[in-house]
C-alpha positions as CSV (number, residue, x, y, z in Angstrom):
1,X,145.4,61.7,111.6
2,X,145.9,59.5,108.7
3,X,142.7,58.4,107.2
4,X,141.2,59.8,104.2
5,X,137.7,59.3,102.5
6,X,136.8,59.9,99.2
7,X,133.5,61.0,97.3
8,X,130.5,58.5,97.7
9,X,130.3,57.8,93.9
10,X,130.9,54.0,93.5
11,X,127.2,52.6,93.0
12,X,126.3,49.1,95.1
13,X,123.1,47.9,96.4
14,X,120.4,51.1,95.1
15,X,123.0,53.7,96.8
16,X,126.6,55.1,96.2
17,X,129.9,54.3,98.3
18,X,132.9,55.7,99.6
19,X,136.1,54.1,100.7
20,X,137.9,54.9,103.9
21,X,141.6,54.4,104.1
22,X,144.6,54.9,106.4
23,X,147.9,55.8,104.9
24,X,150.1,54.1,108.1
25,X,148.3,51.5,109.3
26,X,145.8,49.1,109.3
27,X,145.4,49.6,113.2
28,X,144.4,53.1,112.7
29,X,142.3,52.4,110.3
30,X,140.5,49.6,112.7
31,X,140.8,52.1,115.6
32,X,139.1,54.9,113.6
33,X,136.3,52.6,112.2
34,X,135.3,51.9,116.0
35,X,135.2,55.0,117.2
36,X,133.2,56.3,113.9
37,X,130.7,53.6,114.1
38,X,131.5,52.0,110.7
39,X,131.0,48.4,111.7
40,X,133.2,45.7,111.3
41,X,131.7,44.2,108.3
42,X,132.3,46.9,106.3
43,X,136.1,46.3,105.9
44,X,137.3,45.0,102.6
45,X,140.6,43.9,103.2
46,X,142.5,47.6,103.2
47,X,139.4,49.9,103.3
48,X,136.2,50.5,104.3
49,X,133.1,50.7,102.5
50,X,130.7,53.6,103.3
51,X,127.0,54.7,102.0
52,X,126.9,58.3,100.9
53,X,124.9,58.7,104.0
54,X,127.4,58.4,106.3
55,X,130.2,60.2,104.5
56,X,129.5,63.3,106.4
57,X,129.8,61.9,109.5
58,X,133.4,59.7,108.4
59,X,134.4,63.8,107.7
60,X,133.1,65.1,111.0
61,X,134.9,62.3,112.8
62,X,138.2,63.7,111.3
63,X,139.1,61.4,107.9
64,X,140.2,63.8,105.8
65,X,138.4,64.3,102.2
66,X,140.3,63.9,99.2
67,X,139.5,62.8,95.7
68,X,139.1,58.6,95.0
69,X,142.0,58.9,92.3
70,X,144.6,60.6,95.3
71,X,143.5,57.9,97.9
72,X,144.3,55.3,95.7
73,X,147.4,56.7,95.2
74,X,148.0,56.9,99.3
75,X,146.7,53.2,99.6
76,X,149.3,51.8,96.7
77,X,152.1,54.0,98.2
78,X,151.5,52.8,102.1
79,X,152.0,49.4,101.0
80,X,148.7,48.2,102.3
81,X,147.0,47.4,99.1
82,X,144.9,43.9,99.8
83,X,145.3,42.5,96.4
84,X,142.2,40.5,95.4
85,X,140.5,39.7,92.0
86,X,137.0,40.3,91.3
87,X,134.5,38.4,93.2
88,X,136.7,37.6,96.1
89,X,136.7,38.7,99.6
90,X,138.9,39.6,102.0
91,X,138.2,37.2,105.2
92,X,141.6,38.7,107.8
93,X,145.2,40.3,107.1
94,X,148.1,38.8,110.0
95,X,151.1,40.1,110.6
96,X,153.9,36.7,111.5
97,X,151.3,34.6,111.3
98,X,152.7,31.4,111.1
99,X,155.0,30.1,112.7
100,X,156.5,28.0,109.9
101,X,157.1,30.7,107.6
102,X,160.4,31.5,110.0
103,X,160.9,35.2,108.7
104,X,158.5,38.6,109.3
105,X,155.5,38.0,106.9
106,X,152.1,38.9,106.1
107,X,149.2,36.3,105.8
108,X,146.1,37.4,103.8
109,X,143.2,35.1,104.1
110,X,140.8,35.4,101.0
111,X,137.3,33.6,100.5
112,X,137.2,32.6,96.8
113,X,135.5,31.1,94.5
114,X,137.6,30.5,91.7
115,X,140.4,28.1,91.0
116,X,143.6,29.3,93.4
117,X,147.0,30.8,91.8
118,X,148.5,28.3,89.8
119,X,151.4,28.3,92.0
120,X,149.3,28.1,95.2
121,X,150.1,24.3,97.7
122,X,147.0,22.4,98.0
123,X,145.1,21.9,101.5
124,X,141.2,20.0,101.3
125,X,138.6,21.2,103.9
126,X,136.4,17.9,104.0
127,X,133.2,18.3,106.1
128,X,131.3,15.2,106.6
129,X,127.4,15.4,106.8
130,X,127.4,18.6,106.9
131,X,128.6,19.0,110.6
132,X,132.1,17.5,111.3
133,X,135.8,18.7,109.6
134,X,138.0,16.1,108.6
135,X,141.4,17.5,110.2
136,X,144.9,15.9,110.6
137,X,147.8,16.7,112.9
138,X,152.0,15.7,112.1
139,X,155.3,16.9,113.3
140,X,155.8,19.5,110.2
141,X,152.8,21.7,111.7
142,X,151.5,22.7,114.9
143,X,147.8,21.8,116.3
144,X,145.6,20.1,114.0
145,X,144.4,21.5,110.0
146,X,143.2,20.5,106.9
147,X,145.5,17.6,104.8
148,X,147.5,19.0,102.3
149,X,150.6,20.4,101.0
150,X,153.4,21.2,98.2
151,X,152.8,20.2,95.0
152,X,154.8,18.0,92.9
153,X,155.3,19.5,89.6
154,X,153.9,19.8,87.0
155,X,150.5,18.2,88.9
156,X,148.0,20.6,88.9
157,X,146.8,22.0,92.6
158,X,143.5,19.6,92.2
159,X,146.0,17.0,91.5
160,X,147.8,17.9,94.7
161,X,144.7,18.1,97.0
162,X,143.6,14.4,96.0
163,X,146.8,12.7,96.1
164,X,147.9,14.8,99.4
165,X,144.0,14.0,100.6
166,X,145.0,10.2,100.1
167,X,148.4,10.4,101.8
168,X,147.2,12.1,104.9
169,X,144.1,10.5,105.2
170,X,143.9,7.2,103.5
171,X,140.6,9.3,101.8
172,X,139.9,9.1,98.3
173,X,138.4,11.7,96.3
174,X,138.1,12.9,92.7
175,X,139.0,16.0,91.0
176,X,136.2,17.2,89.9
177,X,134.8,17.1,93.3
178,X,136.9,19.8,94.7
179,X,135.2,23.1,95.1
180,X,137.3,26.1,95.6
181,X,136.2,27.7,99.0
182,X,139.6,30.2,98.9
183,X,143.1,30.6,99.5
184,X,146.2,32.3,101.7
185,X,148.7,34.8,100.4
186,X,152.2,34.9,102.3
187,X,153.9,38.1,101.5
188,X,157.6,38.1,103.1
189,X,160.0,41.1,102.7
190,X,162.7,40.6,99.9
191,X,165.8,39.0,102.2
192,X,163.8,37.7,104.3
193,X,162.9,34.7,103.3
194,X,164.2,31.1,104.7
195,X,163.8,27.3,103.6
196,X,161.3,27.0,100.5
197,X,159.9,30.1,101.0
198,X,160.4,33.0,98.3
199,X,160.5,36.6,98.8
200,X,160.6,37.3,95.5
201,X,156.5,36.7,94.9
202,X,153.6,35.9,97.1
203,X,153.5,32.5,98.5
204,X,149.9,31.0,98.0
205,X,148.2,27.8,100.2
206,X,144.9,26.9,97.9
């Protein structure tokens, strides 16, 4: 068994917290959250999120206990750190995802907030009174999604959302309009990578 807990200390909603990790796999991790009763909502990306109430229990069930400055430590070193920045949340992590990536890769989904990586592509999700998606389909992607793609530097991504909005739907829209909602983050391995892809940094589609 590979999944530790640390000491509910981290204060949230008029209790404290602990985080339960694996140090192999998120499937582990998944498997021993099910069998322990942590439900699903609880899971932050690369850890769960438990009330001092339940730490006892995570223990019982077999995570082993360990201080929160050593399971941070196990989390960087397994190499499944979810990487977010304050205020956003993890939405899914996919392993070869995408087809059009081409190369082994790992797709984080993140609900945000705040304006995307600066290097991020641009896609637009426009709903239309509040019930129906405005969605797209060509020959460079399979099924249908949102319009948008690579920017054209140096336009900014809002830049690239409008003008890629335009292209693919003949819809015009203004900057200031756009509302971030979140982003992906395509990690590939270094070697790996193929076409415009890089494998030297995160790929990011705003």
């Amino acid at each position: 068994m590979t999944v530790w807990v640390d000491p509910p200390t981290w204060p949230a909603h008029g209790t404290v917290w602990s985080h339960v990790i694996s140090d192999t796999s998120l499937e582990e991790l998944h498997d021993f959250a099910s069998r322990a009763g942590i439900p699903a909502r609880s899971f932050e990306g690369d850890h769960y999120d438990i009330p001092a109430q339940r730490y006892a229990d995570v223990v019982a069930a077999g995570a082993s206990a360990t201080n929160g400055r050593d399971l941070a430590r196990r989390l960087a070193r397994s190499g499944l750190r979810f990487r977010k920045r304050k205020g956003e949340r993890p939405l899914g992590r996919y392993a070869d995802a995408l087809v059009a990536v081409g190369a082994p890769h790992t797709l984080d989904v993140i609900a945000s907030t705040l304006e995307p990586p600066a290097d991020s592509g641009a896609a637009v999700v426009l709903v239309t009174d509040g019930v129906r998606l405005v969605m797209v389909r060509n020959q460079a992607r399979q099924g249908w999604s949102p319009p948008g793609g690579k920017r054209e530097p140096p336009e900014t991504i809002r830049r690239a959302a409008v003008r890629e909005l335009a292209e693919e739907t003949g819809l015009v829209a203004a900057e200031d309009e756009l509302r971030p909602v979140g982003y992906e983050r395509i990690t590939i391995p270094r070697g790996q990578a193929q076409g415009v892809w890089s494998d030297t940094r995160p790929n990011y589609i705003a």
